[in-house]
Backbone as CSV, one residue per row, in Angstrom:
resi,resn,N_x,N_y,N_z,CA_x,CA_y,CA_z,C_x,C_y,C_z
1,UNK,79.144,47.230,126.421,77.950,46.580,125.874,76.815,46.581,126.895
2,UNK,77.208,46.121,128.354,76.217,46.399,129.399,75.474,47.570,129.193
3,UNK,76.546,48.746,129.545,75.427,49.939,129.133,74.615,50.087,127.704
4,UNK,74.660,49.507,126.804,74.326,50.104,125.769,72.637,49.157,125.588
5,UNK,72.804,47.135,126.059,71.608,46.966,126.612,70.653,47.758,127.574
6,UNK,71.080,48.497,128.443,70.529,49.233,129.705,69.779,50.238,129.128
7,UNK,70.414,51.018,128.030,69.946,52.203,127.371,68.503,51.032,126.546
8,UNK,68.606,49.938,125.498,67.805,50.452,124.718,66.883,49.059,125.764
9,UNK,66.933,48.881,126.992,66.072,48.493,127.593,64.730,49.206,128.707
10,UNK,65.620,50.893,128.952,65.115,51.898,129.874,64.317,52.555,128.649
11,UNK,63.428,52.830,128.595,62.613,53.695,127.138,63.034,55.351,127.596
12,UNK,62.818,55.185,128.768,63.315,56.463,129.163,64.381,57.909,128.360
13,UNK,65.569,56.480,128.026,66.452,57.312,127.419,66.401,57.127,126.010
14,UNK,65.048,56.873,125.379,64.887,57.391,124.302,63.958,58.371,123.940
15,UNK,63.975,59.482,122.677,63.496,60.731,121.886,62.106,60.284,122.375
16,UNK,61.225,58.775,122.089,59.852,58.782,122.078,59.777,57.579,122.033
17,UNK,58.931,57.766,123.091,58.228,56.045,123.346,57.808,55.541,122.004
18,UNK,57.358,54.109,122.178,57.305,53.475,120.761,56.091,53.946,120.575
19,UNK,55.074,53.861,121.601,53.846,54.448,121.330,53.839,55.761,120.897
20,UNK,54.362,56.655,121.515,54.185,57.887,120.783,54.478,58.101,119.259
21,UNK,55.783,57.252,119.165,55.956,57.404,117.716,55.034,57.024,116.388
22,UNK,54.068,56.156,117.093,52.843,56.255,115.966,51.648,57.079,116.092
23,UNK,52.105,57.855,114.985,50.814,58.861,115.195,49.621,58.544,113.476
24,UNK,48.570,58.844,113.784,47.441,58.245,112.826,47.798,59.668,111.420
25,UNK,47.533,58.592,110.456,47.763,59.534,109.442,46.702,60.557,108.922
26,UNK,46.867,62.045,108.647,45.590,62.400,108.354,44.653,61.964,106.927
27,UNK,43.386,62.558,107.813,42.778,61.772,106.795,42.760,62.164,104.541
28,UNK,43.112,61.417,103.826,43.285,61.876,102.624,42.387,62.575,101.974
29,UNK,42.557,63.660,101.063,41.142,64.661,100.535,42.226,64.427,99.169
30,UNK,40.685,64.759,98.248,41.156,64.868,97.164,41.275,66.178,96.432
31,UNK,42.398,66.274,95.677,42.301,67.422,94.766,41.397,68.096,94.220
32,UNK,41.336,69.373,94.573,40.117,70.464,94.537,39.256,70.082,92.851
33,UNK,39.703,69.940,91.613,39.477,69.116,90.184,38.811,67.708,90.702
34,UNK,39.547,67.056,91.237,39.216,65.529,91.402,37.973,65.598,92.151
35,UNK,37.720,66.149,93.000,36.567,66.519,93.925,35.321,67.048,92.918
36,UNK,35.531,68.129,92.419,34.567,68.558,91.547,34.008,67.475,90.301
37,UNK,35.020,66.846,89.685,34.465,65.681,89.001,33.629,64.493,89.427
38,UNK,34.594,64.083,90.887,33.229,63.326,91.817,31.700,63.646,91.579
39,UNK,32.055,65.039,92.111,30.431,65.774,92.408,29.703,65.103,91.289
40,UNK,30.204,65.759,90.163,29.504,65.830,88.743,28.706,64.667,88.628
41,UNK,29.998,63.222,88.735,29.650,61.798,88.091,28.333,61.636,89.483
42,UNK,28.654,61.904,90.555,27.296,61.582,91.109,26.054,62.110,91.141
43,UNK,25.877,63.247,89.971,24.771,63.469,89.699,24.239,62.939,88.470
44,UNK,25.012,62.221,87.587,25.060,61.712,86.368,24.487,60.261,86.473
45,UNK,23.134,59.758,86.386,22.597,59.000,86.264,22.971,57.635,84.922
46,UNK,23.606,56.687,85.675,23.742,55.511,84.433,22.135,54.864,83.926
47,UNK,21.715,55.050,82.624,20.656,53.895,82.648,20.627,53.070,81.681
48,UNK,21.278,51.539,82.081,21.440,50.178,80.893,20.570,50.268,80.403
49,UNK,21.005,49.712,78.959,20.149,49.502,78.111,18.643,50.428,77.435
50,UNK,19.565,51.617,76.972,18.864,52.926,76.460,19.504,53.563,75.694
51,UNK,19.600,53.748,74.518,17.714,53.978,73.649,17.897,52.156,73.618
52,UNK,18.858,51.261,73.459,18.665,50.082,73.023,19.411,49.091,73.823
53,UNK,19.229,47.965,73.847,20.302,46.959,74.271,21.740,46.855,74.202
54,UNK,22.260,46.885,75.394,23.680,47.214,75.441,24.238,48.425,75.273
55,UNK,23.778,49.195,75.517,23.574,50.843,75.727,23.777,51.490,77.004
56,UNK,25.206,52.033,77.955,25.261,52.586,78.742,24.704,53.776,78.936
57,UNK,23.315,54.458,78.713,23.002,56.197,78.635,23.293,57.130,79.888
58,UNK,23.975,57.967,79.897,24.851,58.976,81.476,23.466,60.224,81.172
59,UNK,22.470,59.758,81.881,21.240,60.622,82.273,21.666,61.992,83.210
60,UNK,21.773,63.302,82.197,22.603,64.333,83.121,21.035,64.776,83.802
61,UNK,19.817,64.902,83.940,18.682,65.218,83.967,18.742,65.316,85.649
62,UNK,19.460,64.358,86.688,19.656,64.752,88.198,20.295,66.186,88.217
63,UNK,21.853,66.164,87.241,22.559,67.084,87.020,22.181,68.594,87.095
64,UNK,21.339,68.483,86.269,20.029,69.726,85.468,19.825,70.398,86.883
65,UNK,18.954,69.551,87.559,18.124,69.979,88.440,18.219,70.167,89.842
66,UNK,19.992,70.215,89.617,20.870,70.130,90.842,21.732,72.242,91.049
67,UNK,21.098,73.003,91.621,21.412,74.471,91.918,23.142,74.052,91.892
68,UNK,23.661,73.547,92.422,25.013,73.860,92.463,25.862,73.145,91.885
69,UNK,25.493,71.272,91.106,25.625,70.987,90.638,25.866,71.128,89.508
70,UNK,24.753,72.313,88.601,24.576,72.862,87.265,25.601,73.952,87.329
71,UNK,25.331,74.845,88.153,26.741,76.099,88.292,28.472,75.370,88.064
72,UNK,28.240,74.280,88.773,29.790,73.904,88.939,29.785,73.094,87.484
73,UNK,29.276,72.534,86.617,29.768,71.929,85.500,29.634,73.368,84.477
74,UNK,28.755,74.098,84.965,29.301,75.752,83.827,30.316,76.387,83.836
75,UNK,30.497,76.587,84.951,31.957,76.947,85.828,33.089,76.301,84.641
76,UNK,33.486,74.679,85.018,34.157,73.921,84.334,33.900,74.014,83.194
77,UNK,33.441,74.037,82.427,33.377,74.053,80.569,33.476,75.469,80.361
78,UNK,33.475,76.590,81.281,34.344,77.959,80.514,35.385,78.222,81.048
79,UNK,35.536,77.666,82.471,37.227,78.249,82.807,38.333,78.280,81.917
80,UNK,38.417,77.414,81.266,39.677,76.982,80.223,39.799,78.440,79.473
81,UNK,38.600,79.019,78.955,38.462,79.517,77.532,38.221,81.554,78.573
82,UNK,38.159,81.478,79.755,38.260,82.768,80.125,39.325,83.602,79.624
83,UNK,39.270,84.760,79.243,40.259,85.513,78.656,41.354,85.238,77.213
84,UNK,40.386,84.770,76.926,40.619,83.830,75.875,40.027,84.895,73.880
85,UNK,39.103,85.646,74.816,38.373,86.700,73.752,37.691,86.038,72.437
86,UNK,37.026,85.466,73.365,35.526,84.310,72.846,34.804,85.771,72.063
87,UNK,34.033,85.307,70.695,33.307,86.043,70.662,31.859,85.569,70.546
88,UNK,31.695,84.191,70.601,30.618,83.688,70.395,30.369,82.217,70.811
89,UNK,30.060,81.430,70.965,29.646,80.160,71.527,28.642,79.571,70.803
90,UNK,29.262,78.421,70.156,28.210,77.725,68.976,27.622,76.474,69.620
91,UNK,26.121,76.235,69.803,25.811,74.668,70.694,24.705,74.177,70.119
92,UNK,24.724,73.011,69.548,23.486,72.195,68.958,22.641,72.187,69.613
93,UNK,21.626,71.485,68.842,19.804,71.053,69.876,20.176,69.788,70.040
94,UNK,19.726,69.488,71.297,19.210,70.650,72.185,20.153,70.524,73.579
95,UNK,20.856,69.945,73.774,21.247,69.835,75.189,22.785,70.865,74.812
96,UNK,22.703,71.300,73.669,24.253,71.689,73.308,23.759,73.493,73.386
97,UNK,22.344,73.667,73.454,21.115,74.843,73.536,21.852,75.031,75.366
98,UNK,21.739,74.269,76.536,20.647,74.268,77.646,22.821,74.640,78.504
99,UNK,23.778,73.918,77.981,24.823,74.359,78.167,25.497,75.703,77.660
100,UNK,25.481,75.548,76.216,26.238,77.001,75.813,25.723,78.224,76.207
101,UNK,24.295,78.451,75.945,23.714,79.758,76.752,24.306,80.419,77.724
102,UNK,24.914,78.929,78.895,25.269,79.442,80.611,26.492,79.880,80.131
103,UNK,27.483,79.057,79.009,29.264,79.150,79.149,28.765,80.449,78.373
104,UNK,27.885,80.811,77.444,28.481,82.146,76.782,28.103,83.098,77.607
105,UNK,27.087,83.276,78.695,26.634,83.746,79.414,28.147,84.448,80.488
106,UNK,28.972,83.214,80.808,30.091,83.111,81.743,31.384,84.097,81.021
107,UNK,31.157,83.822,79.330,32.361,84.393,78.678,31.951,85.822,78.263
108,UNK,30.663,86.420,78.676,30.405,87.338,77.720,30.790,87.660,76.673
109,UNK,29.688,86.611,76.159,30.400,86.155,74.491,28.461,86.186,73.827
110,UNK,28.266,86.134,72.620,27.190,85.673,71.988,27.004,84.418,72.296
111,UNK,25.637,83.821,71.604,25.359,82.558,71.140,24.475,82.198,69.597
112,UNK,25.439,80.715,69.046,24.639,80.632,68.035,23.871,79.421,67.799
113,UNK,22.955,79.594,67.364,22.054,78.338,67.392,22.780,77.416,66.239
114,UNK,22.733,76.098,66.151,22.840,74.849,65.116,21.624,74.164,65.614
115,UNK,20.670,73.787,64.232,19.870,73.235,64.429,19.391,72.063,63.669
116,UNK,18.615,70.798,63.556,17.881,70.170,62.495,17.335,70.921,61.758
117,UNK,17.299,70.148,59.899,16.817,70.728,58.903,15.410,70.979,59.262
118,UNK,14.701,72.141,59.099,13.455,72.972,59.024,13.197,74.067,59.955
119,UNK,13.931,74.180,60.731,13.849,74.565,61.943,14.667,76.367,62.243
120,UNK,14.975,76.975,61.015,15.716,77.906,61.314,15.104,78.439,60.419
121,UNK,14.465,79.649,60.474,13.657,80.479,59.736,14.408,81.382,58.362
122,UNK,16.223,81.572,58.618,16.276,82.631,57.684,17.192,81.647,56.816
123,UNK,18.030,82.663,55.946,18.953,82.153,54.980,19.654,81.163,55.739
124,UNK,19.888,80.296,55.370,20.970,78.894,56.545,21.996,78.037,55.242
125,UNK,23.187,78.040,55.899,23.896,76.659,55.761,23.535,75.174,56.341
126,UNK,24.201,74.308,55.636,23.948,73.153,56.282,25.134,71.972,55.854
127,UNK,25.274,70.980,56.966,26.260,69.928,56.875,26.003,68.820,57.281
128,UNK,25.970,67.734,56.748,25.397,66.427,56.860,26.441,65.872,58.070
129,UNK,26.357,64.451,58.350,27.252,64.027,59.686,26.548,62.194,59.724
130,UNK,27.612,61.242,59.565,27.344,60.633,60.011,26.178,59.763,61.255
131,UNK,25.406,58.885,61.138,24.858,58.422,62.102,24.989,56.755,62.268
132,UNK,24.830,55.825,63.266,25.432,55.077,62.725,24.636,54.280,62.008
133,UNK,23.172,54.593,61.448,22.610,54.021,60.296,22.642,55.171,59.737
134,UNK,22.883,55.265,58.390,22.263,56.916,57.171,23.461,57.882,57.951
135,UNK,22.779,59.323,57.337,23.312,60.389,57.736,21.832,61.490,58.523
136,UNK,22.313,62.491,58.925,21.631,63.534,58.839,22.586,64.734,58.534
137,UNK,21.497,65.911,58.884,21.959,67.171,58.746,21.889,68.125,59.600
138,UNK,23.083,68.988,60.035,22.966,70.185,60.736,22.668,71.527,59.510
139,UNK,22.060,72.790,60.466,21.688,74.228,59.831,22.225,75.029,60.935
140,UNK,22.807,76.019,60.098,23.082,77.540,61.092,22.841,78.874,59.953
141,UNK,22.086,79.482,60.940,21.896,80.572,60.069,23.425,81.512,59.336
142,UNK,23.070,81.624,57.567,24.337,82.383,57.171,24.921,83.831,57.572
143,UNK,24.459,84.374,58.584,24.555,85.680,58.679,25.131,85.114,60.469
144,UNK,25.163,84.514,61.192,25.444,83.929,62.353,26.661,84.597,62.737
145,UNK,28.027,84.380,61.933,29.275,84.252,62.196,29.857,85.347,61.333
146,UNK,30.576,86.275,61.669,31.401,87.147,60.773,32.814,86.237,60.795
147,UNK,33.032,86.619,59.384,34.962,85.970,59.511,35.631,86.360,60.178
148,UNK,36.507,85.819,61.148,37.335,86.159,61.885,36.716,86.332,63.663
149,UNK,35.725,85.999,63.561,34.649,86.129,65.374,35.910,84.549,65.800
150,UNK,36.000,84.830,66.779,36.895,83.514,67.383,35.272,82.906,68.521
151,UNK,35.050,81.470,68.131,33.792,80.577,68.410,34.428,79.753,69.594
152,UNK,33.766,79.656,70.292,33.643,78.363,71.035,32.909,77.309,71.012
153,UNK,32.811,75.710,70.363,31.676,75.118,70.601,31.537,74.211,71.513
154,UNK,30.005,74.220,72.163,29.996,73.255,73.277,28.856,72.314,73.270
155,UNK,28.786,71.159,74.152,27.562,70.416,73.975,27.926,69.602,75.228
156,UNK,26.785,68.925,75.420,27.242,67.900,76.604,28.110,66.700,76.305
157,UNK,27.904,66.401,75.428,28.469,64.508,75.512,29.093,64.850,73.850
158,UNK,30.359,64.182,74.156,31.170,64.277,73.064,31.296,62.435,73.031
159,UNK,30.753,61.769,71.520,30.465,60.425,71.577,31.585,59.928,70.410
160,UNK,30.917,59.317,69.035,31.477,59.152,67.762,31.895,60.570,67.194
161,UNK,31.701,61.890,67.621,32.223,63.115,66.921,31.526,63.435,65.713
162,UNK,30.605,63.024,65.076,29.569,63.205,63.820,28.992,65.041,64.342
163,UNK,28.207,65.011,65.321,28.065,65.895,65.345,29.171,67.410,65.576
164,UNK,30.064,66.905,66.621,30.703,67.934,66.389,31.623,68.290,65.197
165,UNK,32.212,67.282,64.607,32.601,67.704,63.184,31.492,68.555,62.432
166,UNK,30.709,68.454,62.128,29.369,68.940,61.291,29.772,70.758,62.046
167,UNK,29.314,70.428,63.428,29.272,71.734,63.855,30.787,73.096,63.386
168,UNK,32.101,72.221,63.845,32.929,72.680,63.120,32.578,73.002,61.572
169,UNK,32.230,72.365,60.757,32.627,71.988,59.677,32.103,73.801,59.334
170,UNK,30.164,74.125,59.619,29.371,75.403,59.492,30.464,76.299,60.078
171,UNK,31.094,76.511,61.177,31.678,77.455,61.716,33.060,77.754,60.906
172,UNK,33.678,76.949,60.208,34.828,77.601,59.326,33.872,77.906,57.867
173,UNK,33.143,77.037,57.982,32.341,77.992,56.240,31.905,79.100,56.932
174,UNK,31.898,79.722,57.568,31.209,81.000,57.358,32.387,81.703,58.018
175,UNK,33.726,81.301,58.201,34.925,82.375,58.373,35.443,82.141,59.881
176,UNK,34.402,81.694,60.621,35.138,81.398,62.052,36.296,81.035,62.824
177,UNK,37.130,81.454,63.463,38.090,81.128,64.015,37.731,79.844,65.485
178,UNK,37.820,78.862,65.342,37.621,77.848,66.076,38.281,78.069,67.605
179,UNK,38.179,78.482,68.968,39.409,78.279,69.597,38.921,77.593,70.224
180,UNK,38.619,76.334,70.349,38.321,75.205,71.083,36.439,74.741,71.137
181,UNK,36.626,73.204,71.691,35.231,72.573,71.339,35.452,72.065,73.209
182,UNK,34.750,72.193,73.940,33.943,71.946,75.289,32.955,71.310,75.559
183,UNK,33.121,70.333,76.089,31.765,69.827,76.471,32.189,68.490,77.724
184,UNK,30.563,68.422,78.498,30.735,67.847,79.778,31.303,66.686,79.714
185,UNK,30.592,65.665,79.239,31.117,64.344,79.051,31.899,64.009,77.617
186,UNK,33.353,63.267,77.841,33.097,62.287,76.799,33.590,61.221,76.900
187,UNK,33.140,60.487,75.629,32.933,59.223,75.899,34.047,58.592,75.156
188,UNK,35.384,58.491,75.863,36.662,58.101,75.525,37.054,57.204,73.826
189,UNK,36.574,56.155,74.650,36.670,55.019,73.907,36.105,54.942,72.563
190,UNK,35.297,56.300,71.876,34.441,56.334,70.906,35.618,57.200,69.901
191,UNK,36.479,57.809,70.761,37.508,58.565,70.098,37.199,59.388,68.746
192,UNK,35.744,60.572,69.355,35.359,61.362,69.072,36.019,62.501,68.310
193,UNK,37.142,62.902,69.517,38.028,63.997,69.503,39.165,63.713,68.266
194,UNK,39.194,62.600,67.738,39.491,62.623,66.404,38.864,63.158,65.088
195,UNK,38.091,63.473,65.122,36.919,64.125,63.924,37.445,65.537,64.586
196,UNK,37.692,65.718,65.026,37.924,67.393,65.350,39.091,67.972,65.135
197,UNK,40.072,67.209,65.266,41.845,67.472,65.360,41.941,68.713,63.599
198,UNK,42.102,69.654,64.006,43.493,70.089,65.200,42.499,70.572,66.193
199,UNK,41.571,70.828,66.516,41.079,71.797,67.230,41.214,71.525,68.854
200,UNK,41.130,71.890,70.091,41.376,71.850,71.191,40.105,71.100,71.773
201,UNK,39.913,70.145,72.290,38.811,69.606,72.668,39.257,69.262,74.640
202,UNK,38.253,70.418,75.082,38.437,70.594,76.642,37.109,69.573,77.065
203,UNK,36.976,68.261,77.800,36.289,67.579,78.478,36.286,67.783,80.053
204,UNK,35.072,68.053,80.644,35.318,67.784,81.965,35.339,66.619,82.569
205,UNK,34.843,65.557,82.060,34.113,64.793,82.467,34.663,63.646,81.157
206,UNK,35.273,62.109,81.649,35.586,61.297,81.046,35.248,60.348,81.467
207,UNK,34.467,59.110,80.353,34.486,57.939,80.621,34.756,56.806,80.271
């Protein structure tokens, strides 16, 4: 027993001093995804109470005007759908305009306009959509979509789903193969992505 106090009293005859044995942990990084979503939300401007009282509005307009900021949320809303043999990319007015352009741009794919009633010069369909007073209406031109083109649709903010149902709704009337709906934000709790089911609804961005 003498010796065995002696040992764990000499540090000597142990592997590593007590001090050495604490070494500082490195420092934590986040997952290359988790990181990129950071980025995003900190260019994403909150502003209370807009259009009305009690109104959280996610102002992407820093986003916009951010060079690498804007690349990296285009990036994210087509990776999913690369090689995927997009033939077209369907995006409302107007912020559903200022995104799909870049993703169809990314998929070398077309683009098709959906627009408010008056606003589309040739033969057009159209589909009404919930608002949460009344309704309105979406238009896409009838010559837009051949049957069987496989669509992508995208927009920024996926909310109550009124609009993107509508948008679906034009893209199977005119023969479209749906392979998924994209867009930057959505807004969870509004459980949007129910108006869409079955279809694949890719979000980058959740709140």
């Amino acid at each position: 027993m003498a010796g065995l106090f002696a040992l764990l009293r000499d540090p000597r005859h142990l592997r590593c001093s007590p001090r050495a044995s604490i070494h500082p942990l490195p420092p934590r990084t986040l997952h290359p995804m988790l990181a990129s979503e950071q980025r995003l939300k900190q260019l994403i401007r909150d502003i209370p109470d807009f259009p009305k009282p009690g109104i959280v509005f996610r102002d992407i307009t820093p986003l916009l005007s951010d060079p690498s900021g804007l690349a990296l949320a285009v990036e994210l809303l087509a990776n999913p759908f690369r090689g995927k043999n997009i033939d077209l990319v369907v995006g409302a007015e107007s912020r559903g305009f200022i995104f799909g352009t870049a993703v169809a741009c990314c998929l070398s794919a077309g683009f098709v306009l959906v627009r408010k009633p008056g606003k589309l010069p040739h033969k057009k369909i159209s589909r009404s959509y919930d608002l949460e007073y009344g309704q309105d209406v979406l238009e896409m031109h009838a010559d837009a979509i051949v049957k069987g083109q496989r669509v992508l649709i995208v927009d920024d903010v996926l909310a109550t789903g009124g609009t993107m149902k509508a948008c679906c709704e034009l893209v199977e009337d005119l023969g479209g193969a749906i392979a998924g709906v994209a867009v930057l934000t959505e807004l969870a709790a509004l459980r949007g992505r129910d108006k869409v089911v079955p279809h694949q609804v890719h979000a980058v961005l959740q709140y």
